[in-house]
Backbone bond lengths (Angstrom), bond angles and torsions (degrees), N, CA, C in turn:
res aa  C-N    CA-C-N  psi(-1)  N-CA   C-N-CA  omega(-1)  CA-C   N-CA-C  phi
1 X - - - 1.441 - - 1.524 109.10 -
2 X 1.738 112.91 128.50 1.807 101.15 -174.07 1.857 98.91 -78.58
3 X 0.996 95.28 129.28 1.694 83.26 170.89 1.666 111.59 -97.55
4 X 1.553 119.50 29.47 1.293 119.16 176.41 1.048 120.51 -68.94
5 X 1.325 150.29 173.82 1.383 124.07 148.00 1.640 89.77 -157.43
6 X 1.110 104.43 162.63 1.712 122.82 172.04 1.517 111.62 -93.58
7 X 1.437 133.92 6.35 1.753 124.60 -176.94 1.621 99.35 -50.72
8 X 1.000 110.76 139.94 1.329 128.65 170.24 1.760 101.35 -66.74
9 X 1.331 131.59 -44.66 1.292 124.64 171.01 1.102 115.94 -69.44
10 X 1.569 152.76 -46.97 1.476 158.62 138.21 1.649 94.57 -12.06
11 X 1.488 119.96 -76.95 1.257 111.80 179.18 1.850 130.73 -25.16
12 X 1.599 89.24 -61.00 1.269 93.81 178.46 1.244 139.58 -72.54
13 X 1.415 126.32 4.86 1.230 176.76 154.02 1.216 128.39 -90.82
14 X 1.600 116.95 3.28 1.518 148.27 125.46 1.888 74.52 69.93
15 X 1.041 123.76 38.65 1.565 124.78 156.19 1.598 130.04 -118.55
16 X 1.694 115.46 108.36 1.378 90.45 -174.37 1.206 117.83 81.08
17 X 1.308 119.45 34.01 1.626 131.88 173.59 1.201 102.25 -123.72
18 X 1.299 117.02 143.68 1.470 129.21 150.03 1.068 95.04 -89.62
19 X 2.055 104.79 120.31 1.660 109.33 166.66 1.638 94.09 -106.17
20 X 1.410 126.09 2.16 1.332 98.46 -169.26 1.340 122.14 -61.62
21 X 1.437 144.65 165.85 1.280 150.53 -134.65 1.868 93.02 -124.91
22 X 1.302 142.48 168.99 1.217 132.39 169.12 1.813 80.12 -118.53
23 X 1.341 117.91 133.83 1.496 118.66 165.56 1.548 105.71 -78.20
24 X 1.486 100.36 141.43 1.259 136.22 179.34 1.982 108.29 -60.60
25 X 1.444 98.76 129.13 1.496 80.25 171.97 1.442 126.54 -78.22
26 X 1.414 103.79 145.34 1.431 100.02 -169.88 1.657 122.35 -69.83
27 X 1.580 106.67 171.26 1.689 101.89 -143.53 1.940 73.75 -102.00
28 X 1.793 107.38 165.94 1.543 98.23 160.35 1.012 137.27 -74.28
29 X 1.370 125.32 5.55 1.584 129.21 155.53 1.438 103.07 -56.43
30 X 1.432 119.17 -67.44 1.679 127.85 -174.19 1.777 96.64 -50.05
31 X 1.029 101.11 -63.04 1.929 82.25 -157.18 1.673 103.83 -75.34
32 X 1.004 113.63 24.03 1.657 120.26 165.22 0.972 112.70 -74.49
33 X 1.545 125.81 -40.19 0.978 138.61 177.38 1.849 131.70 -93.35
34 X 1.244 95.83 -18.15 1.573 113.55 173.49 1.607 110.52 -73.95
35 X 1.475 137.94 118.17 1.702 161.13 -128.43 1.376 110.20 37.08
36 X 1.175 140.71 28.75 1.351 132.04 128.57 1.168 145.66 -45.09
37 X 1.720 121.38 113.78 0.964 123.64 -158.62 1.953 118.81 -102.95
38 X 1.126 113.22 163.35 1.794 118.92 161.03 0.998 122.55 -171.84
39 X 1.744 115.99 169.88 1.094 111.41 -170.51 1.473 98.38 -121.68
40 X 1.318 145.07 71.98 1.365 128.31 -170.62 1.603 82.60 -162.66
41 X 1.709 113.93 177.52 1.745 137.61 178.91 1.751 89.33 -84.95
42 X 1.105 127.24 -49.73 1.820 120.21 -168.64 1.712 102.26 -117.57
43 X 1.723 111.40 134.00 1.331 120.19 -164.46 1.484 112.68 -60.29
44 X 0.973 126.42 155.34 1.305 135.04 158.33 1.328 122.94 -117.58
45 X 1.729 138.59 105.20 1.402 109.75 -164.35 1.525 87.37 -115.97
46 X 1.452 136.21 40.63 1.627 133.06 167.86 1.707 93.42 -58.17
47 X 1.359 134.72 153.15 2.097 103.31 -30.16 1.177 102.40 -89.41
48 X 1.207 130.97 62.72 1.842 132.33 144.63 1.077 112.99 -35.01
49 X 1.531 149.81 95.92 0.952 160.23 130.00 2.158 108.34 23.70
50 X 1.494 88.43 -41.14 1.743 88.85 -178.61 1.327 105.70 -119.79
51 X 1.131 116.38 15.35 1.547 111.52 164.56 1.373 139.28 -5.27
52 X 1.155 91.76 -65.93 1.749 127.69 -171.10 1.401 119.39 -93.15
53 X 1.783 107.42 1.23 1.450 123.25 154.33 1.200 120.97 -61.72
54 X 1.612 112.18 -41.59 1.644 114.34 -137.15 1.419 98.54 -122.68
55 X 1.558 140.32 111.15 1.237 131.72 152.11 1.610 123.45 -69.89
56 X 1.218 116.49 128.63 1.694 122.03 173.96 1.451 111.09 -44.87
57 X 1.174 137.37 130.91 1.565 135.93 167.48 1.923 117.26 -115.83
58 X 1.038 101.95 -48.95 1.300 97.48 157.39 1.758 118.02 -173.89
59 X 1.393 107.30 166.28 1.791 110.32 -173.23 1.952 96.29 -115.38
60 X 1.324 91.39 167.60 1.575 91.34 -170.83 1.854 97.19 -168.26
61 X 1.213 97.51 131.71 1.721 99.29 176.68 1.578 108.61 -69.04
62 X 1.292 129.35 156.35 0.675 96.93 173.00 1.874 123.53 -122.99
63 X 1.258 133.21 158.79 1.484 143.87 -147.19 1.293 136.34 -143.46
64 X 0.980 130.17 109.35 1.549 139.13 165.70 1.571 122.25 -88.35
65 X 1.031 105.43 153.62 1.735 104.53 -173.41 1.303 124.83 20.78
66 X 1.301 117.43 45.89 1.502 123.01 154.04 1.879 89.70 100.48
67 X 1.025 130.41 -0.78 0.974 122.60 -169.11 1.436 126.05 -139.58
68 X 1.489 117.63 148.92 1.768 97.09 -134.56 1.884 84.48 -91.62
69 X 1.279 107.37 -170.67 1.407 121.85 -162.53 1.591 98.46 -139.70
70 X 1.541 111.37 88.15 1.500 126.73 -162.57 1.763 102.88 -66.18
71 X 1.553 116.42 124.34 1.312 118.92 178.02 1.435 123.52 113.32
72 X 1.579 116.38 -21.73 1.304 130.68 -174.92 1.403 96.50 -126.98
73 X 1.360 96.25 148.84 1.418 125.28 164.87 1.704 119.05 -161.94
74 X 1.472 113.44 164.07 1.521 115.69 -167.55 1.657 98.28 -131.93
75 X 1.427 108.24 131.90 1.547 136.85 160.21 1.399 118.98 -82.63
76 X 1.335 136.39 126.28 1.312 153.99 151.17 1.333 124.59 -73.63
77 X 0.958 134.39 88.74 1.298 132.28 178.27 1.778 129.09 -104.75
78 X 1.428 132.57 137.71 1.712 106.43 167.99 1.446 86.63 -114.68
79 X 1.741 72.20 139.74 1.628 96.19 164.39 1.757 129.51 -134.34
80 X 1.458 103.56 106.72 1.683 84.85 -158.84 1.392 98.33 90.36
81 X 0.818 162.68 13.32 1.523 157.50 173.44 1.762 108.80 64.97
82 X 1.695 102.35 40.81 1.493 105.13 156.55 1.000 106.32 -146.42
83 X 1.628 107.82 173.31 1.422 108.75 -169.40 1.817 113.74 -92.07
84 X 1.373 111.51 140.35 1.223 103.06 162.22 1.404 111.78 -109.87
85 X 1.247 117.53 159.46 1.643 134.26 179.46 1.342 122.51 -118.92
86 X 1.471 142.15 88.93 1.438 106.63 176.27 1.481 96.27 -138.16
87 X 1.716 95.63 156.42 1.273 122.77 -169.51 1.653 103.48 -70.88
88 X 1.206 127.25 142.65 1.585 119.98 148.09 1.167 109.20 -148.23
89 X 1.465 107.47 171.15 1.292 138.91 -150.88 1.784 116.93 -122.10
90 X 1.281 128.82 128.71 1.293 115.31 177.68 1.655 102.64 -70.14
91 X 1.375 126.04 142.26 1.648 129.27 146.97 1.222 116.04 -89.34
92 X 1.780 130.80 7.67 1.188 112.77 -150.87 1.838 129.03 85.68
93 X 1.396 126.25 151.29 1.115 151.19 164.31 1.654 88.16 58.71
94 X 1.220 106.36 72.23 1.650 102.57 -172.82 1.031 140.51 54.73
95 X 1.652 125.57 -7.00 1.502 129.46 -131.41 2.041 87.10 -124.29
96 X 1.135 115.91 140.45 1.881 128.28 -159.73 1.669 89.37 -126.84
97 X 1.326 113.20 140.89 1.355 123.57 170.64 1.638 114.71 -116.99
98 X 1.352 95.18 139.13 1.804 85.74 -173.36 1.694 104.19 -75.74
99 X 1.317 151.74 107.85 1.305 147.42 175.39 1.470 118.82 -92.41
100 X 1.445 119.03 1.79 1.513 135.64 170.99 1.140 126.86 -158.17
101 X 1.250 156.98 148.72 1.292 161.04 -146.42 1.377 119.29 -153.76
102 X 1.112 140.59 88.35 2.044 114.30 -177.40 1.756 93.30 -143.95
103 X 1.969 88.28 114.76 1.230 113.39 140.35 1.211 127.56 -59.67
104 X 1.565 97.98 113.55 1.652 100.28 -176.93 1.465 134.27 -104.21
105 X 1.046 141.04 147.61 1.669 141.74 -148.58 1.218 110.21 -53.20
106 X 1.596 132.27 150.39 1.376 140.68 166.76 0.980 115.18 -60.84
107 X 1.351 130.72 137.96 1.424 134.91 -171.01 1.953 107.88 -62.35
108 X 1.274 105.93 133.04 1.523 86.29 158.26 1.748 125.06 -91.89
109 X 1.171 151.79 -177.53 1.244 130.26 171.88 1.047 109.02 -45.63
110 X 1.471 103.15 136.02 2.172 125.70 158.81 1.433 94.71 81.46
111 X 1.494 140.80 -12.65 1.595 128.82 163.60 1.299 109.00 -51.56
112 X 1.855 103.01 151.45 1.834 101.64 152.84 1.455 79.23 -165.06
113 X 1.335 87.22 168.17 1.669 105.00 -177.19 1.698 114.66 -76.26
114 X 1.200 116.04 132.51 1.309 105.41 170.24 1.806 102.11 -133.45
115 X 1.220 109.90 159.39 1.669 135.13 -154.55 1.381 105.12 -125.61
116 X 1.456 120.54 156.27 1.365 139.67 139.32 1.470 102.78 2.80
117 X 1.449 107.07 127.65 1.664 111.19 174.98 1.890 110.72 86.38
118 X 1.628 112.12 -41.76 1.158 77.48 174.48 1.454 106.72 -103.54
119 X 1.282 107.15 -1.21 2.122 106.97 178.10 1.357 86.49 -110.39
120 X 1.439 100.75 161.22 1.360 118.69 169.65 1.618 103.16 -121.58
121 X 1.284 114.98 167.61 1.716 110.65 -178.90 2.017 87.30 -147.55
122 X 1.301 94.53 126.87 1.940 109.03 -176.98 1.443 100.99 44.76
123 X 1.299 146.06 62.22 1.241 165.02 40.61 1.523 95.38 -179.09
124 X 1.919 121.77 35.84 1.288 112.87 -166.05 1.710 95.18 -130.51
125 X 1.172 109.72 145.76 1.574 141.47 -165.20 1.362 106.09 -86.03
126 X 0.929 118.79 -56.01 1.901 128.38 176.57 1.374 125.37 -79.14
127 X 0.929 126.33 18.39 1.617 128.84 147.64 1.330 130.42 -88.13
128 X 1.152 132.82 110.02 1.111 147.20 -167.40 1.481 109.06 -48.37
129 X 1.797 119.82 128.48 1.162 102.37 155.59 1.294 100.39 -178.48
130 X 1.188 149.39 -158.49 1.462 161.03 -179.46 1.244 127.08 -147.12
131 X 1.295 135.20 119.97 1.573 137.63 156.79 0.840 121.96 -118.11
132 X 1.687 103.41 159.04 1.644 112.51 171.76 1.194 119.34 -114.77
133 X 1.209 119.06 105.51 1.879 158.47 -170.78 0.840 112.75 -85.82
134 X 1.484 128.05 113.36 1.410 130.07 147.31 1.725 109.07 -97.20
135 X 1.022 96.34 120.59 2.345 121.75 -172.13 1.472 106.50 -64.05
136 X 1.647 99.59 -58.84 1.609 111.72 -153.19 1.564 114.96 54.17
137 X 1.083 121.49 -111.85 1.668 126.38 -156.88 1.934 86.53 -125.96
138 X 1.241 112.84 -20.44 1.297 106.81 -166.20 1.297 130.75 -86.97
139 X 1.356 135.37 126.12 1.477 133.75 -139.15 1.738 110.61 -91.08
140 X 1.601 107.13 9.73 1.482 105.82 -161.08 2.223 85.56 -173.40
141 X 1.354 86.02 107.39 1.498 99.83 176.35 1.791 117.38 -109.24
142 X 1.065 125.69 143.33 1.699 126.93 -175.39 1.483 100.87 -133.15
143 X 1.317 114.47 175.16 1.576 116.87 170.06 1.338 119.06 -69.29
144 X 1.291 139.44 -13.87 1.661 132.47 149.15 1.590 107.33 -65.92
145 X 1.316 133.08 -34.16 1.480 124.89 -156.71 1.848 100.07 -115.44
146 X 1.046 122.22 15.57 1.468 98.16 -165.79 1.688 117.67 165.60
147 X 1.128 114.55 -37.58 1.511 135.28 -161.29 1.652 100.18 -78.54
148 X 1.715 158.66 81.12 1.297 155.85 -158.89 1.584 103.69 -75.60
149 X 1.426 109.23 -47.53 1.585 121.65 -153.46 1.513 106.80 -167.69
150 X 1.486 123.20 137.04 1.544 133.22 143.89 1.209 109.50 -109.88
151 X 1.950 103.77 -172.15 0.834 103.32 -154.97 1.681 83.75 177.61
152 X 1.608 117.99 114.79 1.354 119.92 174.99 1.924 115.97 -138.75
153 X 1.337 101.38 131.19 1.357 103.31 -166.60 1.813 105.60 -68.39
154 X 1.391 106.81 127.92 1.584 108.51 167.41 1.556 125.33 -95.05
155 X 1.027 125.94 86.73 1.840 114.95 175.43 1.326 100.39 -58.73
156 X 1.378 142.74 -23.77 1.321 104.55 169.39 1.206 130.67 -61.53
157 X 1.438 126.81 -23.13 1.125 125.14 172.47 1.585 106.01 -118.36
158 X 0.817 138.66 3.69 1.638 129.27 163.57 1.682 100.76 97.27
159 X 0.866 119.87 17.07 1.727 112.84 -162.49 1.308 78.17 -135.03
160 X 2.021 89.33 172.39 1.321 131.56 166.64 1.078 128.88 -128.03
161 X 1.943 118.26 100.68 1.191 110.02 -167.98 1.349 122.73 -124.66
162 X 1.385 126.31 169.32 1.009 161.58 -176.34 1.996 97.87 -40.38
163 X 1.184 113.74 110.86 1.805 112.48 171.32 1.533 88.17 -91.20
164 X 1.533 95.70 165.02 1.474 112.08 133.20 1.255 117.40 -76.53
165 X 1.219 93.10 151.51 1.927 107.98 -179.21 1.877 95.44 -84.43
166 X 1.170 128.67 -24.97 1.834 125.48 -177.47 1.492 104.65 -36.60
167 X 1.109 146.74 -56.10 1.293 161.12 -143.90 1.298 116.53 -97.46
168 X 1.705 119.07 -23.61 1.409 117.50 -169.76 1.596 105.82 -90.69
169 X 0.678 97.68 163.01 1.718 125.74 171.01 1.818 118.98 -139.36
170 X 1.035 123.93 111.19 1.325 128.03 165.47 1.457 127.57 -100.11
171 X 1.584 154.31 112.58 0.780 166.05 96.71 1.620 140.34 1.28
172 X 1.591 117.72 102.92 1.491 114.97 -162.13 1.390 99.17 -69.61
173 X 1.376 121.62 120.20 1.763 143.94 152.98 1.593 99.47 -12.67
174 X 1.379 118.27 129.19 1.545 118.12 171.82 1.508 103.62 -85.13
175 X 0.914 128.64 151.60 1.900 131.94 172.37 1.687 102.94 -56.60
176 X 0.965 119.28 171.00 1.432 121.29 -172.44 1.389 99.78 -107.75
């Protein structure tokens, strides 16, 4: 028996809802980049058509519960002054396949992306994922105060999907 249901009161009462999200199909920027291959630590997609869009920002293995997740890893890139995300995969002999892609939304004023380490999601630090945060003055943001959108890569299924924001917590960066 599904005991899901869609009532708008059940919902709001975060009981017995399906919150999952249906992912959006991807745009042809994203699947431009989805079975792309290399052999190097930072991507190269020459002659990618958008090459010369996207600067590298950073790579990261990727990890759940303190513990890494052998074969996958995730790239940061801006391109155009947004962020891209995509999942990849080792094939072997050095060489990483892009298996997901997601262009992610334009900032509205005072947003920026924040990552793993400085949000937590169900009160844990090491799960991979990305949001888009607006801070303000406030030292600790949630999905009522701040939190727009996540976004966490799955190797079980090869995609990148859509979180709820209920669970996150973000945290303003201390100065170094």
């Amino acid at each position: 028996m599904n005991l899901w249901i869609r009532s708008p009161v059940a919902c709001l009462l975060a009981i017995l809802c399906d919150t999952s999200v249906a992912a959006p199909p991807r745009t042809e920027f994203e699947q431009g980049f989805i079975g792309r291959q290399w052999v190097s630590e930072t991507p190269v997609f020459d002659p990618y058509p958008f090459s010369g869009q996207c600067k590298h920002l950073e790579s990261q293995d990727l990890q759940r519960n303190q513990k890494r997740i052998h074969g996958f890893r995730i790239d940061y890139f801006n391109c155009n002054g947004r962020g891209l995300y995509l999942l990849e995969q080792s094939i072997g002999d050095g060489k990483v396949k892009v298996v997901d892609a997601l262009h992610l939304p334009r900032f509205k004023p005072g947003e920026r992306y924040m990552m793993t380490g400085d949000c937590e999601i169900n009160g844990n630090t090491d799960t991979d994922f990305i949001a888009v945060v607006r801070l303000g003055r406030r030292e600790k943001v949630d999905w009522k105060t701040g939190i727009r959108a996540a976004w966490a890569p799955k190797p079980e299924t090869g995609k990148i999907e859509e979180l709820s924001t209920r669970d996150i917590v973000c945290w303003r960066m201390t100065p170094p």
